[in-house]
C-alpha positions as CSV (number, residue, x, y, z in Angstrom):
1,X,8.7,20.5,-23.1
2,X,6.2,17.6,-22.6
3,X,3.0,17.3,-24.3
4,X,0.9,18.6,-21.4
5,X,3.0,21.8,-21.8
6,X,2.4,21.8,-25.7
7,X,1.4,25.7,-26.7
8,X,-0.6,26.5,-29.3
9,X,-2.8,29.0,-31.2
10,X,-6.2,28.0,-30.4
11,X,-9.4,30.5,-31.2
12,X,-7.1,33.6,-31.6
13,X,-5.3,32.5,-28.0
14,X,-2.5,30.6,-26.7
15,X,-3.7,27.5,-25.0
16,X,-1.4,24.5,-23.5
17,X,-3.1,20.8,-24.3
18,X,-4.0,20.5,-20.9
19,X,-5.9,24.4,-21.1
20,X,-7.7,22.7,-24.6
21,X,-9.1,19.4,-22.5
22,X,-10.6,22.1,-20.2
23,X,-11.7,24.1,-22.2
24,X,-13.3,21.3,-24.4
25,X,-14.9,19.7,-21.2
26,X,-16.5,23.0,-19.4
27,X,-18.3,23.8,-22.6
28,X,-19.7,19.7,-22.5
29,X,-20.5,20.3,-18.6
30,X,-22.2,24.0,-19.2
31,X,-24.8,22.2,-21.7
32,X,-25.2,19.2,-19.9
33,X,-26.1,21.5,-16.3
34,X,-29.1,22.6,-18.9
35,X,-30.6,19.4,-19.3
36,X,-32.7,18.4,-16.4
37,X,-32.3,14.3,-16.9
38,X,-28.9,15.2,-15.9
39,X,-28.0,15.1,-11.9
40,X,-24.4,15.2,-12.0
41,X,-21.3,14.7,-14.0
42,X,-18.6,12.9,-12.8
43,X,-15.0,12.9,-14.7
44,X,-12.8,10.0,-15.1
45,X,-9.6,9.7,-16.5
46,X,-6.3,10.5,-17.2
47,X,-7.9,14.5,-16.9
48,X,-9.1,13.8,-13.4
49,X,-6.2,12.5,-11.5
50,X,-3.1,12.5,-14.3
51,X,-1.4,14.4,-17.4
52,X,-3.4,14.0,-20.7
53,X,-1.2,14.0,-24.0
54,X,-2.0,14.8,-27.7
55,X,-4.4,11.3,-27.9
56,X,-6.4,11.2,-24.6
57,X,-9.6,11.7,-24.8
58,X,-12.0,12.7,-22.1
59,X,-14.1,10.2,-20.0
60,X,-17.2,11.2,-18.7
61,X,-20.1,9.9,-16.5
62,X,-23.3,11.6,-16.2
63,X,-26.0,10.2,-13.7
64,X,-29.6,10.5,-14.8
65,X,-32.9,10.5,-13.3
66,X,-34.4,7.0,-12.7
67,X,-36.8,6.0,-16.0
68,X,-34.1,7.2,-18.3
69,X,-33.1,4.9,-21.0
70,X,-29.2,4.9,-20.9
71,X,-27.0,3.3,-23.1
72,X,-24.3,0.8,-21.0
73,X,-21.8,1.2,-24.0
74,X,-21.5,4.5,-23.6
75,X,-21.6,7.4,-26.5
76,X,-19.2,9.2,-28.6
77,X,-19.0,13.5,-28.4
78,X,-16.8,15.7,-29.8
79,X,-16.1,19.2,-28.3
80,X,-14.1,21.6,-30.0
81,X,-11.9,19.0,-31.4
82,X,-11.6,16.5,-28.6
83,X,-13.0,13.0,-28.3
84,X,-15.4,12.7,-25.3
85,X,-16.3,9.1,-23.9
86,X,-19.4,9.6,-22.1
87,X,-21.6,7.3,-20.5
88,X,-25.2,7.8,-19.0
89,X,-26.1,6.0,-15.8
90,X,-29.7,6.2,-13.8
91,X,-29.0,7.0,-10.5
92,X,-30.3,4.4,-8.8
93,X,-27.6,2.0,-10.9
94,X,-24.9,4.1,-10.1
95,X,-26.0,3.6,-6.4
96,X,-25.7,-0.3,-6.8
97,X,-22.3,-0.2,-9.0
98,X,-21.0,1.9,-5.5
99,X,-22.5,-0.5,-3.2
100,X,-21.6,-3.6,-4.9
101,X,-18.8,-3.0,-6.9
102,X,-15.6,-4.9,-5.8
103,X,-13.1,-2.7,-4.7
104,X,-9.9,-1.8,-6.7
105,X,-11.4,-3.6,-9.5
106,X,-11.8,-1.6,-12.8
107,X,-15.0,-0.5,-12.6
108,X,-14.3,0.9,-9.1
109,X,-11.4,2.8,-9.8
110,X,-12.5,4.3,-12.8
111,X,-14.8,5.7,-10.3
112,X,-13.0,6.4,-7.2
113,X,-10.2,7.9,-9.0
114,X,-12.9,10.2,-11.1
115,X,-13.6,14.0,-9.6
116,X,-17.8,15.1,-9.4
117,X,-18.0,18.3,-11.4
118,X,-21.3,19.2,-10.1
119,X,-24.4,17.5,-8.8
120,X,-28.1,18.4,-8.3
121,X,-28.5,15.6,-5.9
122,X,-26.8,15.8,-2.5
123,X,-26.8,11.9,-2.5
124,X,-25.0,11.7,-4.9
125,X,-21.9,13.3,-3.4
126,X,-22.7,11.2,-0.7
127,X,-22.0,8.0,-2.6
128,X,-19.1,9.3,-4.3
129,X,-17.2,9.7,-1.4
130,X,-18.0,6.1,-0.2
131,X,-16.0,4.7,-3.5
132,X,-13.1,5.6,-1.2
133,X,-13.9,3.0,1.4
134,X,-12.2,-0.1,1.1
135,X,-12.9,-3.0,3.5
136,X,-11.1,-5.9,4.2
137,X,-13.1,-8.5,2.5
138,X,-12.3,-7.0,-1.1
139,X,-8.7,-6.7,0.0
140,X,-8.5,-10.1,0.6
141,X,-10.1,-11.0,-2.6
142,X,-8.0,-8.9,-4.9
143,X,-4.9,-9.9,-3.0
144,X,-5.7,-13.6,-3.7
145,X,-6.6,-12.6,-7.4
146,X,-3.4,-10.8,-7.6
147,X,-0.9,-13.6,-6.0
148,X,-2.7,-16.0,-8.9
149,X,-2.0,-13.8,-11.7
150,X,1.5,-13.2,-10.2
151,X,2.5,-17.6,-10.3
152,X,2.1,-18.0,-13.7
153,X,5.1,-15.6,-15.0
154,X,6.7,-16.4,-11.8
155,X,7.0,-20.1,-12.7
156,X,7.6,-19.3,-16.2
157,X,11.0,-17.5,-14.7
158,X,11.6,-20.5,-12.9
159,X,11.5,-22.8,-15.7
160,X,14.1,-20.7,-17.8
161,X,15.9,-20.6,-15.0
162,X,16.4,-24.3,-14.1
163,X,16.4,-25.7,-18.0
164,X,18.4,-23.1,-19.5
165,X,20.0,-21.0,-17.1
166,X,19.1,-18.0,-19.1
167,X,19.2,-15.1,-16.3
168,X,18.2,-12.3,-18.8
169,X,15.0,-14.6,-19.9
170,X,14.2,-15.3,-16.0
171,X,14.7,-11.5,-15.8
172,X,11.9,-11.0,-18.1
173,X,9.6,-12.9,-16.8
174,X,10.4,-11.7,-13.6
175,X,9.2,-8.3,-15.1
176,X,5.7,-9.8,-15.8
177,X,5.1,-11.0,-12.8
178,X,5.9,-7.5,-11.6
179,X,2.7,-5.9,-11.9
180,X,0.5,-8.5,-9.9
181,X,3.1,-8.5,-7.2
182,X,2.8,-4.6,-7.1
183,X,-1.2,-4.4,-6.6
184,X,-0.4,-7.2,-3.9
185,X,1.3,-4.7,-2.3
186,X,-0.8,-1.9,-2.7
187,X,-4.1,-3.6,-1.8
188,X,-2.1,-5.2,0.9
189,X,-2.3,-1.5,2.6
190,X,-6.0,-1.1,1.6
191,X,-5.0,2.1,-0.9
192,X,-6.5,2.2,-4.4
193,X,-4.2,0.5,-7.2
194,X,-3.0,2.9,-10.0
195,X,-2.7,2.2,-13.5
196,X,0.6,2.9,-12.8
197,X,0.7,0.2,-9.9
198,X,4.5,-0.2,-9.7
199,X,5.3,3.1,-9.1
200,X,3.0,3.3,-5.9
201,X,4.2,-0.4,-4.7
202,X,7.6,1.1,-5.2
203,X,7.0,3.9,-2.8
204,X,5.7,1.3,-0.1
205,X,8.4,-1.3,-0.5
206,X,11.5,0.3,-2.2
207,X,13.8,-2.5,-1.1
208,X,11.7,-5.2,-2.4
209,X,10.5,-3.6,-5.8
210,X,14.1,-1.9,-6.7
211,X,15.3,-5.4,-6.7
212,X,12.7,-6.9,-9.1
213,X,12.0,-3.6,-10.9
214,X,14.1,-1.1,-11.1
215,X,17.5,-2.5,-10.6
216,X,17.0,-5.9,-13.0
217,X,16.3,-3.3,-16.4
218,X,19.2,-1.0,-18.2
219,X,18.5,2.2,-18.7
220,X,16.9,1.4,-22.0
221,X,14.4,-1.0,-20.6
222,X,15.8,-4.3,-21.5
223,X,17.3,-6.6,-18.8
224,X,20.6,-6.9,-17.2
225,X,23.3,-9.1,-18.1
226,X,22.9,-12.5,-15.7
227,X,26.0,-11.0,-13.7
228,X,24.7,-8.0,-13.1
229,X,21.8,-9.3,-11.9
230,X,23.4,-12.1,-9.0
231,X,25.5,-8.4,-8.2
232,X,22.2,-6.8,-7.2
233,X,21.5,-9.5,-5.3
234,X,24.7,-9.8,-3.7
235,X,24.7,-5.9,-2.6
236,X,21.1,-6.8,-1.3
237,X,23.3,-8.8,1.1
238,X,21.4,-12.6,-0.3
239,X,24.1,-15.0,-0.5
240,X,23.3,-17.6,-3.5
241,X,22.8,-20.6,-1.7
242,X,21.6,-18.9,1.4
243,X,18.6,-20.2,3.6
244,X,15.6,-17.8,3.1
245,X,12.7,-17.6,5.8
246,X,10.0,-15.3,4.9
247,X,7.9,-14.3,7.6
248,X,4.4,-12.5,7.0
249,X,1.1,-12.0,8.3
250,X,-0.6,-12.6,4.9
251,X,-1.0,-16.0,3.1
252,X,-1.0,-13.9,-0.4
253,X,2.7,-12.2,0.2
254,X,4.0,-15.1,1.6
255,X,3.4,-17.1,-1.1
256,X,4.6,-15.0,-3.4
257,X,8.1,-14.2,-1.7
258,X,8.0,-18.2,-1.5
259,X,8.1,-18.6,-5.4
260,X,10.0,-15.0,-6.0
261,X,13.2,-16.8,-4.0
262,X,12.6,-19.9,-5.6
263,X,12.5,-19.0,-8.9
264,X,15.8,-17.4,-8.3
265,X,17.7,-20.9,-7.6
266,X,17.7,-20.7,-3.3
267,X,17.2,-24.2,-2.5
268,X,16.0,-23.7,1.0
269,X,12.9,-21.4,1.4
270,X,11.0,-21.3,4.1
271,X,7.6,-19.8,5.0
272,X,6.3,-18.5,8.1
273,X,2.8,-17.1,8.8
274,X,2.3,-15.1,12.5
Protein backbone atom coordinates (compact mmCIF):
# COMPACT_ATOMS: atom_id res chain seq x y z
CA UNK A 1 0.00 0.00 0.00
CA UNK A 2 1.64 3.45 -0.79
CA UNK A 3 1.53 6.28 1.40
CA UNK A 4 -1.29 8.06 -0.51
CA UNK A 5 -3.38 4.92 0.32
CA UNK A 6 -2.20 5.12 4.14
CA UNK A 7 -5.69 4.48 6.33
CA UNK A 8 -6.09 5.78 9.44
CA UNK A 9 -8.36 6.65 12.36
CA UNK A 10 -8.85 10.27 12.12
CA UNK A 11 -11.78 12.25 14.26
CA UNK A 12 -13.66 8.92 14.96
CA UNK A 13 -13.33 8.04 10.96
CA UNK A 14 -11.22 6.32 8.61
CA UNK A 15 -9.41 8.74 6.34
CA UNK A 16 -6.52 7.86 3.66
CA UNK A 17 -3.46 10.68 3.76
CA UNK A 18 -4.68 12.02 0.66
CA UNK A 19 -8.66 12.25 2.39
CA UNK A 20 -6.47 14.22 5.56
CA UNK A 21 -4.76 16.90 3.00
CA UNK A 22 -8.38 17.56 1.92
CA UNK A 23 -9.85 17.65 4.62
CA UNK A 24 -7.09 19.91 6.24
CA UNK A 25 -7.22 22.30 3.08
CA UNK A 26 -11.30 22.82 2.73
CA UNK A 27 -11.46 23.81 6.31
CA UNK A 28 -8.35 26.61 5.34
CA UNK A 29 -10.38 27.60 2.04
CA UNK A 30 -14.01 27.74 4.05
CA UNK A 31 -12.32 30.49 6.43
CA UNK A 32 -10.50 32.18 4.00
CA UNK A 33 -13.93 32.55 1.48
CA UNK A 34 -15.05 34.65 4.93
CA UNK A 35 -12.54 37.13 4.70
CA UNK A 36 -13.22 39.81 2.16
CA UNK A 37 -9.31 40.81 1.36
CA UNK A 38 -9.40 37.52 0.02
CA UNK A 39 -10.35 37.17 -4.03
CA UNK A 40 -9.30 33.77 -4.67
CA UNK A 41 -7.23 30.81 -3.58
CA UNK A 42 -5.22 29.17 -5.83
CA UNK A 43 -3.45 25.54 -4.86
CA UNK A 44 -0.03 24.59 -5.71
CA UNK A 45 1.68 21.59 -5.23
CA UNK A 46 2.24 18.20 -5.09
CA UNK A 47 -1.90 18.17 -3.90
CA UNK A 48 -2.84 19.96 -7.06
CA UNK A 49 -1.41 17.98 -9.84
CA UNK A 50 0.52 14.79 -7.92
CA UNK A 51 0.40 12.24 -4.91
CA UNK A 52 1.23 13.81 -1.46
CA UNK A 53 3.05 11.45 1.16
CA UNK A 54 3.29 11.48 4.98
CA UNK A 55 5.73 14.96 4.76
CA UNK A 56 4.11 17.17 2.03
CA UNK A 57 2.69 19.96 3.07
CA UNK A 58 0.19 22.10 1.33
CA UNK A 59 1.01 25.18 -0.85
CA UNK A 60 -1.25 27.86 -1.14
CA UNK A 61 -1.72 31.24 -2.92
CA UNK A 62 -4.37 33.53 -1.97
CA UNK A 63 -4.83 36.89 -4.08
CA UNK A 64 -5.76 39.94 -2.21
CA UNK A 65 -7.33 43.14 -2.90
CA UNK A 66 -4.89 45.85 -4.11
CA UNK A 67 -3.62 48.15 -0.76
CA UNK A 68 -3.06 44.94 1.12
CA UNK A 69 0.20 44.61 2.76
CA UNK A 70 1.32 40.94 1.81
CA UNK A 71 4.23 39.33 2.94
CA UNK A 72 6.58 37.91 -0.25
CA UNK A 73 8.02 35.19 2.08
CA UNK A 74 5.04 33.69 2.50
CA UNK A 75 3.34 32.44 6.11
CA UNK A 76 3.24 29.35 8.06
CA UNK A 77 -0.61 27.60 9.02
CA UNK A 78 -1.34 24.62 10.42
CA UNK A 79 -4.83 22.87 9.85
CA UNK A 80 -5.72 19.97 11.69
CA UNK A 81 -2.28 18.67 11.85
CA UNK A 82 -0.85 19.62 8.40
CA UNK A 83 1.69 22.25 7.42
CA UNK A 84 0.22 24.91 5.13
CA UNK A 85 2.59 27.22 2.97
CA UNK A 86 0.63 30.10 2.18
CA UNK A 87 1.48 33.13 0.44
CA UNK A 88 -0.59 36.46 -0.05
CA UNK A 89 -0.37 38.28 -3.35
CA UNK A 90 -2.36 41.74 -4.34
CA UNK A 91 -3.95 41.18 -7.39
CA UNK A 92 -2.67 43.50 -9.39
CA UNK A 93 1.05 41.62 -8.64
CA UNK A 94 -0.25 38.40 -9.38
CA UNK A 95 -1.43 40.03 -12.80
CA UNK A 96 2.27 41.15 -13.58
CA UNK A 97 4.01 37.71 -12.27
CA UNK A 98 1.39 36.18 -15.23
CA UNK A 99 2.31 38.69 -17.67
CA UNK A 100 5.89 38.79 -17.19
CA UNK A 101 6.93 35.73 -15.73
CA UNK A 102 9.20 33.56 -18.00
CA UNK A 103 7.62 30.65 -18.99
CA UNK A 104 8.55 27.12 -17.49
CA UNK A 105 10.57 28.87 -15.05
CA UNK A 106 9.85 28.12 -11.32
CA UNK A 107 7.78 30.71 -10.54
CA UNK A 108 5.56 29.97 -13.62
CA UNK A 109 5.08 26.44 -13.01
CA UNK A 110 4.33 26.62 -9.55
CA UNK A 111 1.58 28.56 -10.99
CA UNK A 112 0.43 26.92 -14.15
CA UNK A 113 0.54 23.62 -12.56
CA UNK A 114 -1.57 25.01 -9.47
CA UNK A 115 -5.67 24.40 -9.59
CA UNK A 116 -8.07 27.99 -8.61
CA UNK A 117 -10.26 26.79 -5.77
CA UNK A 118 -12.55 29.62 -6.01
CA UNK A 119 -12.42 33.25 -7.06
CA UNK A 120 -14.59 36.42 -6.37
CA UNK A 121 -12.98 38.03 -9.40
CA UNK A 122 -13.77 36.81 -12.86
CA UNK A 123 -10.34 38.23 -13.93
CA UNK A 124 -8.80 36.35 -12.17
CA UNK A 125 -9.75 33.08 -13.77
CA UNK A 126 -9.05 34.80 -16.72
CA UNK A 127 -5.31 35.18 -15.95
CA UNK A 128 -5.02 31.81 -14.65
CA UNK A 129 -5.77 30.18 -17.72
CA UNK A 130 -3.18 32.43 -19.69
CA UNK A 131 -0.21 30.70 -17.44
CA UNK A 132 -0.88 27.92 -19.96
CA UNK A 133 0.28 29.94 -22.87
CA UNK A 134 3.68 29.40 -23.84
CA UNK A 135 5.23 31.39 -26.74
CA UNK A 136 8.12 30.90 -28.62
CA UNK A 137 10.37 33.49 -27.29
CA UNK A 138 10.49 31.79 -23.72
CA UNK A 139 10.95 28.50 -25.45
CA UNK A 140 13.88 29.65 -27.01
CA UNK A 141 15.23 31.07 -23.84
CA UNK A 142 14.87 28.11 -21.62
CA UNK A 143 16.01 25.88 -24.37
CA UNK A 144 19.34 27.88 -24.55
CA UNK A 145 19.34 27.88 -20.61
CA UNK A 146 18.87 24.28 -20.64
CA UNK A 147 21.58 23.13 -23.40
CA UNK A 148 24.14 25.37 -21.01
CA UNK A 149 23.38 23.65 -17.94
CA UNK A 150 23.37 20.37 -19.91
CA UNK A 151 27.59 20.98 -21.29
CA UNK A 152 29.04 21.15 -18.11
CA UNK A 153 28.28 17.40 -16.94
CA UNK A 154 28.36 16.52 -20.44
CA UNK A 155 32.10 17.51 -20.70
CA UNK A 156 32.73 16.25 -17.32
CA UNK A 157 31.69 12.68 -18.96
CA UNK A 158 33.96 13.37 -21.69
CA UNK A 159 36.90 14.03 -19.67
CA UNK A 160 36.53 10.63 -17.65
CA UNK A 161 36.03 9.21 -20.64
CA UNK A 162 39.13 10.19 -22.65
CA UNK A 163 41.76 10.25 -19.42
CA UNK A 164 40.60 7.35 -17.71
CA UNK A 165 38.39 5.30 -19.71
CA UNK A 166 36.12 4.86 -16.74
CA UNK A 167 32.64 4.04 -18.60
CA UNK A 168 30.70 3.64 -15.32
CA UNK A 169 32.17 7.30 -14.18
CA UNK A 170 31.20 8.75 -17.83
CA UNK A 171 27.91 6.88 -17.07
CA UNK A 172 27.32 9.06 -14.24
CA UNK A 173 27.88 12.08 -15.49
CA UNK A 174 25.92 11.22 -18.30
CA UNK A 175 23.06 10.93 -15.62
CA UNK A 176 23.51 14.65 -14.69
CA UNK A 177 23.44 15.93 -17.62
CA UNK A 178 20.19 14.03 -18.05
CA UNK A 179 17.90 16.37 -16.55
CA UNK A 180 18.75 19.61 -18.70
CA UNK A 181 18.73 17.48 -21.81
CA UNK A 182 15.08 16.37 -20.75
CA UNK A 183 13.54 19.98 -20.25
CA UNK A 184 15.31 20.62 -23.71
CA UNK A 185 13.13 18.32 -24.91
CA UNK A 186 10.10 19.14 -23.33
CA UNK A 187 10.32 22.95 -23.86
CA UNK A 188 11.40 21.94 -27.33
CA UNK A 189 7.45 20.94 -27.84
CA UNK A 190 6.30 24.15 -25.94
CA UNK A 191 4.64 21.80 -22.94
CA UNK A 192 5.22 22.76 -19.32
CA UNK A 193 8.38 20.93 -17.65
CA UNK A 194 7.63 18.65 -14.65
CA UNK A 195 9.49 18.24 -11.63
CA UNK A 196 9.66 15.02 -12.80
CA UNK A 197 11.10 16.27 -16.31
CA UNK A 198 12.64 12.93 -17.41
CA UNK A 199 9.71 10.99 -17.23
CA UNK A 200 7.75 13.42 -19.69
CA UNK A 201 10.99 13.74 -22.12
CA UNK A 202 10.89 10.02 -21.98
CA UNK A 203 7.39 9.81 -23.23
CA UNK A 204 8.39 12.29 -26.30
CA UNK A 205 11.70 10.70 -27.15
CA UNK A 206 11.83 7.00 -25.80
CA UNK A 207 14.66 6.02 -28.13
CA UNK A 208 16.85 8.86 -27.23
CA UNK A 209 16.14 9.02 -23.36
CA UNK A 210 16.09 5.00 -22.81
CA UNK A 211 19.59 5.17 -24.05
CA UNK A 212 20.92 7.85 -21.61
CA UNK A 213 18.40 7.04 -18.93
CA UNK A 214 16.84 4.20 -18.46
CA UNK A 215 19.04 1.61 -20.07
CA UNK A 216 22.67 3.07 -18.71
CA UNK A 217 21.31 2.34 -14.63
CA UNK A 218 20.70 -1.33 -12.93
CA UNK A 219 17.89 -1.90 -11.37
CA UNK A 220 19.14 -0.48 -8.16
CA UNK A 221 20.05 2.86 -9.57
CA UNK A 222 23.73 2.62 -10.03
CA UNK A 223 25.30 2.39 -13.50
CA UNK A 224 26.12 -0.38 -15.76
CA UNK A 225 29.15 -2.15 -16.15
CA UNK A 226 31.26 -0.29 -19.28
CA UNK A 227 30.27 -3.47 -21.37
CA UNK A 228 26.98 -3.33 -20.81
CA UNK A 229 26.84 0.01 -21.68
CA UNK A 230 28.79 -0.15 -25.52
CA UNK A 231 25.93 -3.40 -25.72
CA UNK A 232 23.17 -0.84 -25.48
CA UNK A 233 24.64 1.00 -27.88
CA UNK A 234 25.41 -1.66 -30.19
CA UNK A 235 21.53 -2.99 -30.12
CA UNK A 236 20.81 0.85 -30.73
CA UNK A 237 22.47 -0.18 -34.06
CA UNK A 238 25.73 2.82 -33.33
CA UNK A 239 28.77 1.19 -34.45
CA UNK A 240 31.82 2.53 -32.21
CA UNK A 241 33.69 4.28 -34.57
CA UNK A 242 30.78 5.07 -36.78
CA UNK A 243 30.24 8.55 -38.51
CA UNK A 244 27.36 10.40 -36.69
CA UNK A 245 25.43 13.31 -38.55
CA UNK A 246 22.81 14.82 -36.45
CA UNK A 247 20.31 16.74 -38.25
CA UNK A 248 17.88 19.27 -36.40
CA UNK A 249 15.99 22.27 -36.82
CA UNK A 250 17.05 23.68 -33.45
CA UNK A 251 20.66 25.11 -32.60
CA UNK A 252 19.90 23.96 -28.70
CA UNK A 253 19.36 20.01 -29.62
CA UNK A 254 21.82 19.96 -32.05
CA UNK A 255 24.39 20.99 -29.96
CA UNK A 256 23.65 18.86 -27.42
CA UNK A 257 23.48 15.53 -29.57
CA UNK A 258 26.90 17.10 -30.90
CA UNK A 259 28.64 16.75 -27.33
CA UNK A 260 26.21 13.57 -26.23
CA UNK A 261 28.18 11.48 -29.30
CA UNK A 262 31.23 12.99 -28.51
CA UNK A 263 31.54 12.41 -25.16
CA UNK A 264 30.91 8.84 -25.95
CA UNK A 265 34.36 8.50 -28.08
CA UNK A 266 32.73 8.79 -32.02
CA UNK A 267 35.43 10.65 -33.65
CA UNK A 268 33.41 11.94 -36.49
CA UNK A 269 30.32 14.07 -35.55
CA UNK A 270 28.73 16.10 -37.66
CA UNK A 271 25.99 18.72 -37.32
CA UNK A 272 23.45 19.80 -39.58
CA UNK A 273 20.87 22.60 -39.07
CA UNK A 274 17.68 22.70 -41.83
Amino acid sequence: MDDSQHVVVWGGRRQTLQQQFTAALDAVIEQAKTDRTVLAALLCGSLSHDTVWEKSDIDLVFITVDGEKADGDGVSLNADGRNIHAITMPRTEFRKAVEGVLRNSFVHSFLAKGKLLFTHDPTIRDLCARLHDIGARDSELQLLRAAIHALPPIDKAHKWFVTRRDLDYTALWILYAATPLAQAEVFSHRLLADREVLPQALTLNPRFFSLIYTDLLNADGTPKAAKDIWAVLTKAGVPRYAEIVSFSDDPGEAAANYFVFKLMGFPDVKVWIM
